[in-house]
C-alpha positions as a Markdown table, in Angstrom:
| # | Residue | x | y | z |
|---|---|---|---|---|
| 1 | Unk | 24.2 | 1.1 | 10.5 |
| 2 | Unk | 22.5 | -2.2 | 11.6 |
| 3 | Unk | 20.4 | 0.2 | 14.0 |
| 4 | Unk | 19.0 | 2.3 | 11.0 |
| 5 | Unk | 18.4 | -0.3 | 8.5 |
| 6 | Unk | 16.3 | -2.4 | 11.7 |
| 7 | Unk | 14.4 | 1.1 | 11.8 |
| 8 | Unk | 13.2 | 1.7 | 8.2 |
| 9 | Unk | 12.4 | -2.1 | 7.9 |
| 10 | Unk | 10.1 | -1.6 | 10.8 |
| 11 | Unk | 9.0 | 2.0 | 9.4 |
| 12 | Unk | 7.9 | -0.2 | 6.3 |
| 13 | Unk | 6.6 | -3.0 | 7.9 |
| 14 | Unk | 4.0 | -0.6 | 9.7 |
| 15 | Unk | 3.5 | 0.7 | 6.3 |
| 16 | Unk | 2.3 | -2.3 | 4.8 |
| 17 | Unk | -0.1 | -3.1 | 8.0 |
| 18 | Unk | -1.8 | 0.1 | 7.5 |
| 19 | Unk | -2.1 | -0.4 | 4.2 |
| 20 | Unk | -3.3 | -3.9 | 4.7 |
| 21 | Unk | -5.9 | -2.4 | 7.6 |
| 22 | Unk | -7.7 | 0.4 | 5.4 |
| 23 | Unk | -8.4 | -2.7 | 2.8 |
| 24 | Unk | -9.4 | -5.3 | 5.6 |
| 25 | Unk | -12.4 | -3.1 | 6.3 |
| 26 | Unk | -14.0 | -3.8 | 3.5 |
| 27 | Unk | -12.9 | -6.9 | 1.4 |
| 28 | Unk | -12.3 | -5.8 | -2.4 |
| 29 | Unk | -13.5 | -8.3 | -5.6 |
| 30 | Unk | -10.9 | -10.2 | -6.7 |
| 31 | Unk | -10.6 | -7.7 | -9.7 |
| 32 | Unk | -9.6 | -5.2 | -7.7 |
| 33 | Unk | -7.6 | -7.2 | -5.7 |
| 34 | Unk | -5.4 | -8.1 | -9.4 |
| 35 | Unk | -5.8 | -4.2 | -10.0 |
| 36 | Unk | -4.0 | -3.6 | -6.8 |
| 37 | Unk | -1.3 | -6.3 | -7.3 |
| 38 | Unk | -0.1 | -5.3 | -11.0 |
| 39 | Unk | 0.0 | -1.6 | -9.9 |
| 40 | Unk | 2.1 | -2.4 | -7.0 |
| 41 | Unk | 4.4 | -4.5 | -8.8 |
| 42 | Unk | 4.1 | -1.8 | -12.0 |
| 43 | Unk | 5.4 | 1.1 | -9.3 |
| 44 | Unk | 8.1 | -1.8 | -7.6 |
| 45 | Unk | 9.7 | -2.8 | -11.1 |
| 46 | Unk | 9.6 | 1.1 | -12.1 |
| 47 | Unk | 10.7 | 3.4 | -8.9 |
| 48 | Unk | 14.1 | 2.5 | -7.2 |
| 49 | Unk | 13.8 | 4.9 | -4.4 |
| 50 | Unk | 11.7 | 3.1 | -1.7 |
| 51 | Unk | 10.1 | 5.7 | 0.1 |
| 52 | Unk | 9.0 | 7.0 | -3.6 |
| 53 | Unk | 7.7 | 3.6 | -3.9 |
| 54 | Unk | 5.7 | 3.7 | -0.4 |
| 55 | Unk | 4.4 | 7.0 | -1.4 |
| 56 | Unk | 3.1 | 5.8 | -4.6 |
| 57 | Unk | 1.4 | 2.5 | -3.0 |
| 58 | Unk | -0.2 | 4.7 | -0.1 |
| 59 | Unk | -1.8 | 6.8 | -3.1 |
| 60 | Unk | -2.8 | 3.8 | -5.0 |
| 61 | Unk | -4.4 | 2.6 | -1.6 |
| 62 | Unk | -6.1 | 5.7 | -0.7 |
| 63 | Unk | -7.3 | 6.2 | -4.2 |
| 64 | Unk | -9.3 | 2.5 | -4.0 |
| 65 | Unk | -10.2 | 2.6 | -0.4 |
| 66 | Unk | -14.1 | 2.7 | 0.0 |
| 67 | Unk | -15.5 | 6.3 | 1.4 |
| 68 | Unk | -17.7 | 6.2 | 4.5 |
| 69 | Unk | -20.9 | 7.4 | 3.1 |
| 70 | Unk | -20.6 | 5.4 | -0.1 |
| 71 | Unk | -23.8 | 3.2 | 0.4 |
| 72 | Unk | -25.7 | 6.3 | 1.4 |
């Protein structure tokens, strides 16, 4: 048991790093930085599963992250 639960915290931990990498490259304004936070909380407060929740954030994340030819 204590083996399993040490392995989806860690799966989630690495989660949240990747998450936190794709929005490092390129630092958001701070009203999109408030967007993100009241979705995430929006998605925690509404979605009990967890993993349903980490899909949802990755979306949200992937949704807002810049695109590589953007300034072209």
């Amino acid at each position: 048991m204590l083996n399993s639960l040490a392995r989806k915290l860690f799966n989630r931990t690495i989660n949240h790093l990747k998450r936190f990498l794709i929005m490092k490259r390129k630092r958001m304004p701070n009203s999109m930085r408030k967007h993100v936070r009241l979705e995430k909380a929006r998605i925690r407060r509404q979605v009990l599963n967890v993993k349903e929740q980490d899909r949802l954030i990755d979306e949200l994340y992937k949704k807002l992250a810049p695109k590589k030819n953007e300034n072209k």
